[in-house]
C-alpha positions as CSV (number, residue, x, y, z in Angstrom):
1,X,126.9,139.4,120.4
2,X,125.4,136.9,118.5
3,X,122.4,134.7,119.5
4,X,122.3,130.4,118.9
5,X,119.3,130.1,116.2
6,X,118.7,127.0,118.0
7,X,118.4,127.7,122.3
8,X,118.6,131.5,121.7
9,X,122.3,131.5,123.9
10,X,124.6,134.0,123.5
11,X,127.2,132.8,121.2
12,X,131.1,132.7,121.9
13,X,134.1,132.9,119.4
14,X,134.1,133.2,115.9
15,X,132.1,135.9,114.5
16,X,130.2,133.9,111.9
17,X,128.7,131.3,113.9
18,X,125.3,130.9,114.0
19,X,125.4,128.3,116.9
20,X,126.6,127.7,120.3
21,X,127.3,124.0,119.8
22,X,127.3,121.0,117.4
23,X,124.1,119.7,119.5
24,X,122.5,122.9,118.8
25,X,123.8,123.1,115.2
26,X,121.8,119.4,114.5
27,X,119.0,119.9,116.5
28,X,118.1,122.9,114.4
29,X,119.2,121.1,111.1
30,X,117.2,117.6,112.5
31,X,114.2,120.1,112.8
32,X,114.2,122.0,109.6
33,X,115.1,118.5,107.2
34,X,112.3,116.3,109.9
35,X,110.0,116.2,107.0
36,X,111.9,115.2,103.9
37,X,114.1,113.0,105.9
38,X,110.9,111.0,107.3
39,X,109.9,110.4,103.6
40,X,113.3,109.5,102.2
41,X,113.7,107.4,105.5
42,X,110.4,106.0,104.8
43,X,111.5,104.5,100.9
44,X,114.4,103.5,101.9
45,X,113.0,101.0,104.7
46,X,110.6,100.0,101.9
47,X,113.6,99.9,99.2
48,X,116.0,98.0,102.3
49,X,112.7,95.3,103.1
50,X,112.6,94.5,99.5
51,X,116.1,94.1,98.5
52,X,116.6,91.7,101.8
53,X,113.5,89.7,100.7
54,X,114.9,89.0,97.2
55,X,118.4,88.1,98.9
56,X,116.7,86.1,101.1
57,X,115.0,84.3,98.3
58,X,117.4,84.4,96.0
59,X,120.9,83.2,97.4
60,X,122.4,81.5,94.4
61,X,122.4,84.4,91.7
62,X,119.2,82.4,90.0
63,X,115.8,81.1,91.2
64,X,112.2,81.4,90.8
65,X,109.4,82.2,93.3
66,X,105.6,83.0,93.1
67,X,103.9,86.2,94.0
68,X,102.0,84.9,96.6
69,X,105.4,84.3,98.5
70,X,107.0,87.4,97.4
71,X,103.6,89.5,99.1
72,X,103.6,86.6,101.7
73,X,106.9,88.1,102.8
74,X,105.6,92.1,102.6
75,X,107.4,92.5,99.0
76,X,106.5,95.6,97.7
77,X,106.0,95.6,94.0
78,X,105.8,99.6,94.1
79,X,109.4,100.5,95.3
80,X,112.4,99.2,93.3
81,X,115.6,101.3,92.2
82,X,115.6,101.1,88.8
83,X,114.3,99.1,85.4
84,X,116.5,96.6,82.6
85,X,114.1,96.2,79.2
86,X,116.3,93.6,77.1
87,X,115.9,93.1,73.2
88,X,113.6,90.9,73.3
89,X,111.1,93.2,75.3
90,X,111.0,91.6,78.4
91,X,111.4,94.3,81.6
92,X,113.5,93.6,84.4
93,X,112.7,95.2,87.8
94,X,115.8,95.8,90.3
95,X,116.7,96.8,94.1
96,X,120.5,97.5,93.6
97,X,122.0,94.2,92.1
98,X,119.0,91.7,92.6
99,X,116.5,91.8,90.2
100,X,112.7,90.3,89.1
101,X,111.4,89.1,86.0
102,X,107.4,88.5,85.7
103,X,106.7,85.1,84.1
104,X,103.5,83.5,83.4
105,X,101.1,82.3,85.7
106,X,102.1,84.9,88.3
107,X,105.9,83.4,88.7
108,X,109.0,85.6,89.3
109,X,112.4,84.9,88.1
110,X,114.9,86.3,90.7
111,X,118.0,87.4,89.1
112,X,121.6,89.0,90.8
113,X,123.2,91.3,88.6
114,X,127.0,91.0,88.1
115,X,128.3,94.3,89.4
């Protein structure tokens, strides 16, 4: 007889199960991914708060905002999926399919990428 890795029960059926139920299976599997999943869940609040604040400012496909109002609204300048550099040099920040620009004078062009 087998022992649950997660409350130590003795286990019934199958002879290759390692644990008496599916609470006990993710409880133990909660436990041993607790820290990774805190930091993934952690960027992907800061990835989700971005990309709403852009949508939020951005509703047409096409606008411009300031910094101030982007911070204003807890934009996070650090966290963004991934980067666009065009031709001409200039570099396009994204969160999924809506986008930033920096213009002069600390102004942001908001974009929405066609998917």
């Amino acid at each position: 007889m087998k022992n649950c890795l997660e409350c130590s029960e003795k286990i019934v059926g199958r002879e290759d199960k390692k644990f008496c139920s599916d609470g006990c299976r993710n409880a133990y599997n909660n436990k041993i991914n607790k820290d990774n999943n805190n930091f993934m869940r952690n960027i992907n609040n800061k990835l989700r708060k971005n990309y709403r604040i852009l949508l939020e400012l951005n509703p047409d496909g096409k606008s411009k905002t300031t910094r101030a109002k982007l911070l204003s609204k807890g934009f996070d300048f650090e966290f963004f999926t991934n980067m666009l550099k065009t031709k001409t040099g200039n570099t396009y920040y994204f969160l999924y399919d809506q986008g930033y620009l920096l213009l002069d004078n600390d102004f942001y062009m908001l974009v929405k990428k066609d998917i």
